[in-house]
LOMAR-539965 format. One record per residue (C-alpha): residue number from 1; residue in three letters; x, y, z. Coordinates in nm, 3 decimals. Example, Ala and Ser with C-alpha at 12.3 -4.5 7.8 and 13.67 -1.06 7.14 Angstrom:
REM LOMAR-539965
NODE    n  res        u        v        w
NODE    1  ALA    1.230   -0.450    0.780
NODE    2  SER    1.367   -0.106    0.714
***
This chain:
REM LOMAR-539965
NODE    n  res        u        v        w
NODE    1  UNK    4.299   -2.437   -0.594
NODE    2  UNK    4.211   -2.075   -0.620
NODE    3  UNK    4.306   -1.845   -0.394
NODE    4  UNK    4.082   -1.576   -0.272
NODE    5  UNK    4.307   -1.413   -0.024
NODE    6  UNK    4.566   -1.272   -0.277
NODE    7  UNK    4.516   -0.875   -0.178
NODE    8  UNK    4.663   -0.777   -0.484
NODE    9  UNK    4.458   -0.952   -0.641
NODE   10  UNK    4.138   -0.815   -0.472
NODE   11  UNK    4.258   -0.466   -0.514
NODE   12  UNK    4.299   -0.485   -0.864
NODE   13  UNK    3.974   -0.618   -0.981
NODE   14  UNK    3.802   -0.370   -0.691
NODE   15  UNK    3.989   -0.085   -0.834
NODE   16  UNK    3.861   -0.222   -1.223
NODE   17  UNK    3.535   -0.267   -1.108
NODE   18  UNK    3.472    0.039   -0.929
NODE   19  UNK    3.684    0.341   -1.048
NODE   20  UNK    3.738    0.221   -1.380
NODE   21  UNK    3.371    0.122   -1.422
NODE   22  UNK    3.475   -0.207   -1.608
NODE   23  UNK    3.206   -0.546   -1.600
NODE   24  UNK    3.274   -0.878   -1.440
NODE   25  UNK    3.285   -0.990   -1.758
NODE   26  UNK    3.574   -0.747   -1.867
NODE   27  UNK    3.771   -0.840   -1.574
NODE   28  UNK    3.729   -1.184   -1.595
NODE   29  UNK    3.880   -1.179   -1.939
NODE   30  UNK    4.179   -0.910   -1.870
NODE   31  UNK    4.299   -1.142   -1.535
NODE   32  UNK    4.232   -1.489   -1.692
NODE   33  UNK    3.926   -1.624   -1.438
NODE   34  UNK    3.607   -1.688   -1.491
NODE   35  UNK    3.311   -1.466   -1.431
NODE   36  UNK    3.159   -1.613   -1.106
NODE   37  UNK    3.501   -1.578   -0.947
NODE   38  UNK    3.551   -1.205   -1.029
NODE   39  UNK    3.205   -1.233   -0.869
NODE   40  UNK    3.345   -1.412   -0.593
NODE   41  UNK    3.687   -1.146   -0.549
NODE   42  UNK    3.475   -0.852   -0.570
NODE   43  UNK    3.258   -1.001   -0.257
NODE   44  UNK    3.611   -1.119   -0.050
NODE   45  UNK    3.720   -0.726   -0.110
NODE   46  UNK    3.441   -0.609    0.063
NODE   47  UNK    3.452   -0.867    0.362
NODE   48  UNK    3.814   -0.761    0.385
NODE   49  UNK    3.759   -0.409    0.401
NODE   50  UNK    3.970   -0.312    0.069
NODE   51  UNK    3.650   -0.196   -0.074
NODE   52  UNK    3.360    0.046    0.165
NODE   53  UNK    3.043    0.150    0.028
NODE   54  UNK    2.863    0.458    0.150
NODE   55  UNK    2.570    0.554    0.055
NODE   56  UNK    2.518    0.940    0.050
NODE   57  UNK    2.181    1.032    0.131
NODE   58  UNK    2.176    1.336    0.337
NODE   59  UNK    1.962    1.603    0.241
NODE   60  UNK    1.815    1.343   -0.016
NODE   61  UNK    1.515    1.190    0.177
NODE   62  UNK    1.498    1.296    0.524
NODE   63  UNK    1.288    1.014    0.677
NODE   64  UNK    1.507    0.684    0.501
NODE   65  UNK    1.582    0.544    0.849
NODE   66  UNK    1.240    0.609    1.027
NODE   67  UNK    1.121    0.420    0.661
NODE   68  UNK    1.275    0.105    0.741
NODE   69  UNK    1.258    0.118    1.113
NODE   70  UNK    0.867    0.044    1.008
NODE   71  UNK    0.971   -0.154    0.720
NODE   72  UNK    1.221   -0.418    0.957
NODE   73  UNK    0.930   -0.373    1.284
NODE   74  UNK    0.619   -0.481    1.079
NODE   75  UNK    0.760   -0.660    0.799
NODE   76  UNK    0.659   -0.420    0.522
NODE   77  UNK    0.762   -0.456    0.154
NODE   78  UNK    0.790   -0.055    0.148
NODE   79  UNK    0.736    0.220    0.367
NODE   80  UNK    0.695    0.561    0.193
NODE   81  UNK    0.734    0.859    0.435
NODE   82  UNK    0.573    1.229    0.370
NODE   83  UNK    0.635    1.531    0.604
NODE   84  UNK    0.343    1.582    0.856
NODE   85  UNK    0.191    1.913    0.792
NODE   86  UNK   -0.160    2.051    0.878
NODE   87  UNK   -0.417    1.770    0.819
NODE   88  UNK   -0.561    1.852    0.488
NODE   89  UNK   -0.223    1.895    0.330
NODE   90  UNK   -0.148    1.587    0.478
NODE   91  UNK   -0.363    1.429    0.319
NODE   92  UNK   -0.288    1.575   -0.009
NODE   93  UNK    0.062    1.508    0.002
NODE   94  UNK   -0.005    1.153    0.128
NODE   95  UNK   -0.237    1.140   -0.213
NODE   96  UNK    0.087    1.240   -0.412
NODE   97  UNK    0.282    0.992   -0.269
NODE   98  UNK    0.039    0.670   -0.321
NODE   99  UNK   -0.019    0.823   -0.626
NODE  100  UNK    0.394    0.806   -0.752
NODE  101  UNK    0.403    0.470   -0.590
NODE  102  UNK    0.123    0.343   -0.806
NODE  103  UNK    0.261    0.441   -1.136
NODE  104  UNK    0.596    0.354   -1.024
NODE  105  UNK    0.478   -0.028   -0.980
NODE  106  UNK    0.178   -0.070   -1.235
NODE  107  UNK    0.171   -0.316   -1.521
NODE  108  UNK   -0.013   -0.347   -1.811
NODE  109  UNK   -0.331   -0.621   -1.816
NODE  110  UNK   -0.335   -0.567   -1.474
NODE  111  UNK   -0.625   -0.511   -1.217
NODE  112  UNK   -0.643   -0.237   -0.929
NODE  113  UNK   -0.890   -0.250   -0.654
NODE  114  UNK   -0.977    0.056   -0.423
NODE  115  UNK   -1.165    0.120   -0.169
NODE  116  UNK   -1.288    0.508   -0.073
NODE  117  UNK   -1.250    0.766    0.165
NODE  118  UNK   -1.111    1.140    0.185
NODE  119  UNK   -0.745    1.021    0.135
NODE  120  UNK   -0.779    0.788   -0.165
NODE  121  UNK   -0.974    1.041   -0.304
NODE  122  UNK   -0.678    1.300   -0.274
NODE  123  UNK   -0.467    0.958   -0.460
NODE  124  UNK   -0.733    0.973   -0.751
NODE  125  UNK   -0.732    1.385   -0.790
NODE  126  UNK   -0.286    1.366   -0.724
NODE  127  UNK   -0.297    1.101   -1.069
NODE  128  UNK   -0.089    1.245   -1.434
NODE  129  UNK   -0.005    0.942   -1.568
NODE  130  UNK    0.227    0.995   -1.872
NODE  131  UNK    0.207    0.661   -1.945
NODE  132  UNK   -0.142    0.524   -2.039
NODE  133  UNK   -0.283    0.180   -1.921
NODE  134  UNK   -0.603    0.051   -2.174
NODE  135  UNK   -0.508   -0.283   -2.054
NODE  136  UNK   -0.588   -0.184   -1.678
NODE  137  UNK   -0.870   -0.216   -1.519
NODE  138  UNK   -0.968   -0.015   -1.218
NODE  139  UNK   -1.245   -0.182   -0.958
NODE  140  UNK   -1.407   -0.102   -0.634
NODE  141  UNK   -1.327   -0.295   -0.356
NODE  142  UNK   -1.726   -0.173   -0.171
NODE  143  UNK   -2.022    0.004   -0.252
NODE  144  UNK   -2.018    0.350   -0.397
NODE  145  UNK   -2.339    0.507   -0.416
NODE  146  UNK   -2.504    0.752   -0.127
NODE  147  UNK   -2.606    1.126   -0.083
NODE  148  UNK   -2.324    1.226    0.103
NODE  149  UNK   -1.969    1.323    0.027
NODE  150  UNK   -1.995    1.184   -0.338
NODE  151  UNK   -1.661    1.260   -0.475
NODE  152  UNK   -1.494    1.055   -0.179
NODE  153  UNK   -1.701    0.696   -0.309
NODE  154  UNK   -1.552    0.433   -0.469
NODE  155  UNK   -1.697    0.471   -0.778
NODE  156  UNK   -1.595    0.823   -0.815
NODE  157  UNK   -1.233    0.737   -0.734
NODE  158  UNK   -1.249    0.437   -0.977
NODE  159  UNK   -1.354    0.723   -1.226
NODE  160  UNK   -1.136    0.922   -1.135
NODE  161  UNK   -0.828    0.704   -1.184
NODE  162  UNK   -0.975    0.522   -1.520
NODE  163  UNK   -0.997    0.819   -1.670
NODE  164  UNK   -0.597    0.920   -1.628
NODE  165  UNK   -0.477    0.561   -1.726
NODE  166  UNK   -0.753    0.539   -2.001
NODE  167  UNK   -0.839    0.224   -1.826
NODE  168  UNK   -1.157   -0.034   -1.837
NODE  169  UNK   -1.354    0.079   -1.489
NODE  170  UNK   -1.583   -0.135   -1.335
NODE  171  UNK   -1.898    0.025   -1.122
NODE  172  UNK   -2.104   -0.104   -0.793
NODE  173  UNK   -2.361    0.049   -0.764
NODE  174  UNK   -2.449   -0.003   -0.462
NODE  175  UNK   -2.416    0.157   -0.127
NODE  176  UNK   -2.162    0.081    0.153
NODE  177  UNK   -2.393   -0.022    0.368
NODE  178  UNK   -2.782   -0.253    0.335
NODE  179  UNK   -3.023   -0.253    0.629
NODE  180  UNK   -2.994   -0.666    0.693
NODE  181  UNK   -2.755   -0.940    0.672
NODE  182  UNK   -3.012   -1.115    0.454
NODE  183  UNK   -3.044   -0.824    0.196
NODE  184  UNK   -2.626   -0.822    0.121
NODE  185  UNK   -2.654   -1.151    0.079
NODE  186  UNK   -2.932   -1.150   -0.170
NODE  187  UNK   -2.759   -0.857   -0.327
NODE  188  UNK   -2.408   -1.007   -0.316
NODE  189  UNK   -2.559   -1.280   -0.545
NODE  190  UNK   -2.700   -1.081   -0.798
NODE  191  UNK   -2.464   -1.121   -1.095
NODE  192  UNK   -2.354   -0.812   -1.200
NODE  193  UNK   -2.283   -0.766   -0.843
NODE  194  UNK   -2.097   -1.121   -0.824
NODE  195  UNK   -1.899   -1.080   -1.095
NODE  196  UNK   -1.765   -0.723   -0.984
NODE  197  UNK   -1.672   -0.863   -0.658
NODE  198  UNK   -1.539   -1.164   -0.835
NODE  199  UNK   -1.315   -0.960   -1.013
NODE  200  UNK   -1.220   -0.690   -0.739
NODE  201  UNK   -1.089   -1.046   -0.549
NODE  202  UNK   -0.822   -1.114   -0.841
NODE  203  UNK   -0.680   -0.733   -0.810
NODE  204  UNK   -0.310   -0.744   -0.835
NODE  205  UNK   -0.286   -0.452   -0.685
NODE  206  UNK   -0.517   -0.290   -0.422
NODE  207  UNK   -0.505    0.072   -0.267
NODE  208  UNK   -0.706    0.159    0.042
NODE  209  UNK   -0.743    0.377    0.308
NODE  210  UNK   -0.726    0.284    0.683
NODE  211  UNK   -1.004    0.465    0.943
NODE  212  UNK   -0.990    0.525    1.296
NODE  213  UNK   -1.246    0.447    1.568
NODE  214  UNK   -1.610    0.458    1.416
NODE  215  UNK   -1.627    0.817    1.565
NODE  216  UNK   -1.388    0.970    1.340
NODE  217  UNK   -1.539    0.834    1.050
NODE  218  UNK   -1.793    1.077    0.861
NODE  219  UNK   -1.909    0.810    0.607
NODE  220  UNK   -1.924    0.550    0.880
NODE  221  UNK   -2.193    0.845    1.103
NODE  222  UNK   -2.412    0.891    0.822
NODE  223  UNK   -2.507    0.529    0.749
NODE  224  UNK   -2.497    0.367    1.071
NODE  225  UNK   -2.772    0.630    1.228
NODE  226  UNK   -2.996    0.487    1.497
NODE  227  UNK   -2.678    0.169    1.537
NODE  228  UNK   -2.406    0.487    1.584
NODE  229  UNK   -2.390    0.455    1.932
NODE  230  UNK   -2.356    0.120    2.017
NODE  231  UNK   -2.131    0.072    1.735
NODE  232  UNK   -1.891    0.403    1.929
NODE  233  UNK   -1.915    0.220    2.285
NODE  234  UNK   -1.806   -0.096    2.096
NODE  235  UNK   -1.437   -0.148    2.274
NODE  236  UNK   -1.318   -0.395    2.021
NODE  237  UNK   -1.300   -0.185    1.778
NODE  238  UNK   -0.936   -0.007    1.678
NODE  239  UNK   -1.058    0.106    1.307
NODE  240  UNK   -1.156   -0.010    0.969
NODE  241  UNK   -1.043   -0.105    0.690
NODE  242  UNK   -1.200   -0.153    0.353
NODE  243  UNK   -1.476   -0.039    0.590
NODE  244  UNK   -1.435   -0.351    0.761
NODE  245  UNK   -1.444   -0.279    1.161
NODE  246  UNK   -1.129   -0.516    1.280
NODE  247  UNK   -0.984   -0.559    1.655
NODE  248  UNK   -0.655   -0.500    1.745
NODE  249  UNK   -0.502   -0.797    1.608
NODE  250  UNK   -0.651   -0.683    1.236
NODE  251  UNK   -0.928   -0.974    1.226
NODE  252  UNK   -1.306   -0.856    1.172
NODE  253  UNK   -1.465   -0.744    1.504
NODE  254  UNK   -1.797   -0.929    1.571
NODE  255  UNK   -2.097   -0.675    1.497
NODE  256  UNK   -2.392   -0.660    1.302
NODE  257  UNK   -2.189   -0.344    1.065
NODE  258  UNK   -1.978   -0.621    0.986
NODE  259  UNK   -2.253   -0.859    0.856
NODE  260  UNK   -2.356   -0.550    0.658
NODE  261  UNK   -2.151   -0.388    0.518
NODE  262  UNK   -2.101   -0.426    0.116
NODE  263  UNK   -1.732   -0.473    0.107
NODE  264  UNK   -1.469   -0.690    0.008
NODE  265  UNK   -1.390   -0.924    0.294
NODE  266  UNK   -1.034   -0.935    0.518
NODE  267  UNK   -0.960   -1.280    0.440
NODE  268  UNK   -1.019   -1.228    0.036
NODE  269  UNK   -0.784   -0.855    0.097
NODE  270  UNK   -0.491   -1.077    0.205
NODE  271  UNK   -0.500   -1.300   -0.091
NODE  272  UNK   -0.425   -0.945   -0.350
NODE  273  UNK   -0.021   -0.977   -0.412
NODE  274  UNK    0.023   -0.574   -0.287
NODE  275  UNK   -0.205   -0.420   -0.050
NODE  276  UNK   -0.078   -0.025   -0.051
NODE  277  UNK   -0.233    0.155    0.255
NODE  278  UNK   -0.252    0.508    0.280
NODE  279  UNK   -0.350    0.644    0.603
NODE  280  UNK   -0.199    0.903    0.846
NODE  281  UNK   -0.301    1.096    1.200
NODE  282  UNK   -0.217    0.997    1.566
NODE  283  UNK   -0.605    0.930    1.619
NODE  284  UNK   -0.536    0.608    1.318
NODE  285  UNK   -0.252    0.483    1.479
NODE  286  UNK   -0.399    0.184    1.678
NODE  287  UNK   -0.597    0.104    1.372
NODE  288  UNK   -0.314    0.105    1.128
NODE  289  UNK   -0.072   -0.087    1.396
NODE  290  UNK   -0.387   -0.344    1.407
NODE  291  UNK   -0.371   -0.395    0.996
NODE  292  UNK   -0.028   -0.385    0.997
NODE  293  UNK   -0.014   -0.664    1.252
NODE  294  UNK   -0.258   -0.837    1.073
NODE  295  UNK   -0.057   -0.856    0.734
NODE  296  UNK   -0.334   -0.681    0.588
NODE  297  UNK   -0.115   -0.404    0.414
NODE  298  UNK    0.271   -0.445    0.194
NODE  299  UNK    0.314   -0.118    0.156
NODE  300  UNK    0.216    0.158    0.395
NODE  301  UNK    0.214    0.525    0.241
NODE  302  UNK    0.195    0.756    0.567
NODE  303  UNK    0.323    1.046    0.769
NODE  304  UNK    0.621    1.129    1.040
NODE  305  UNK    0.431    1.156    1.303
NODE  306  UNK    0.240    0.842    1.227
NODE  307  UNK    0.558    0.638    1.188
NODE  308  UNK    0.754    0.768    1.472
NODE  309  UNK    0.428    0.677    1.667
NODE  310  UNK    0.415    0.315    1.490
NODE  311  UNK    0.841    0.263    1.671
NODE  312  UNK    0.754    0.386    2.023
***
């Protein structure tokens, strides 16, 4: 019968394993056991309190606890923390930080969705890859053509991104938005179309942003037009994402933007593996707790403020 309470015992493979720097392995051979039960002295030392592990992080990352206050409230895979600053450097930091998490977490054949917006833009311009990714390829999650604000489309992030990871990109062209429910369908089945959003629906990874009420959007104002108004006064709405307008529990709000919009839908979002949102600002908080809730997002790249407001 082995005996697991022997404190010599326990202090001498503790004191091998973790000041001498020694392997289970090497242990198990100098005392005579076998591996699992090194395995299994090494975990009684601990329980015991022979052996204490601190972890040192002061001054390292200032915001570790408020990261997995989020993390353990929402169930998140990973929150990443960035000091809230003025809004535009927000945002750029923000873009740094989804950017590192990317390349920390990207594989080789795989495919990356994103959607658009001021802050994945910031993502796309924060991007110096070392490593290169041919195998990748990069895909909008909705439509990407318009007038307005080009640089901040999908298209042009998708571009953007390719052209650091000297990946395959695929285009929509297409605009966010169509005048009738009839004309995205038609459009939807077109098969270049098809077979883009086909493909944006097997991303292993996607990256998107997450808007506040309709109000605060600036892509949102210039396509609704003569709709903007009702579409403001509409109370169900907490935000968008993926330019989807969803209620507070994260499930598509019932309007006619919603029937129009060229986007990839919520229920086809949850299916990616890793949904990594990137949004920030007190006036996105409902909207982000609503995707959050909604197990729309893993990974949530956002501010101080933000989070502290996500805990209260």
């Amino acid at each position: 019968m082995v005996i697991l309470d022997n404190r010599r015992i326990l202090v001498k493979v503790a004191q091998m394993y973790y000041n001498e720097g020694a392997t289970q392995s090497e242990i198990a051979d100098v005392i005579g056991v076998s591996r699992s039960l090194v395995s299994k002295y090494l975990s009684k030392a601990r329980e015991a309190g022979i052996v204490e592990i601190t972890i040192h992080d002061e001054g390292l990352h200032q915001f570790n606890q408020l990261e997995r206050k989020v993390e353990r409230l929402y169930n998140l895979r990973e929150v990443v923390c960035i000091e809230s600053v003025g809004q535009d450097s927000s945002k750029k930091q923000l873009g740094e930080a989804a950017s590192e998490f990317l390349q920390r977490v990207v594989k080789d054949g795989q495919i990356i969705g994103f959607s658009s917006g001021t802050t994945l833009n910031e993502v796309a311009k924060a991007m110096n890859s070392p490593q290169l990714f041919p195998s990748v390829t990069i895909v909008p999650l909705v439509g990407g053509v318009g007038n307005e604000q080009v640089d901040i489309h999908s298209n042009s992030i998708v571009a953007k991104v390719g052209a650091v990871f000297q990946a395959r990109c695929e285009l929509l062209h297409l605009p966010v938005m169509v005048d009738t429910k009839e004309a995205k369908e038609i459009l939807m089945r077109q098969p270049s179309i098809k077979s883009t959003f086909d493909m944006a629906e097997t991303s292993n990874i996607a990256v998107v942003g997450i808007g506040g009420r309709p109000e605060h959007s600036t892509m949102v104002k210039s396509y609704l037009g003569s709709d903007y108004q009702a579409i403001v006064e509409d109370t169900e709405i907490v935000g968008d994402i993926c330019y989807n307008f969803i209620n507070k529990f994260g499930k598509p709000a019932a309007n006619s933007w919603n029937q129009r919009v060229i986007a990839l839908g919520l229920e086809k979002l949850k299916q990616i593996p890793l949904v990594i949102g990137v949004a920030a600002g007190l006036e996105k908080v409902e909207a982000i707790k609503a995707a959050l809730e909604g197990n729309l997002v893993h990974v949530l790249i956002t501010d101080e403020v933000t989070a502290n407001a996500l805990v209260e």
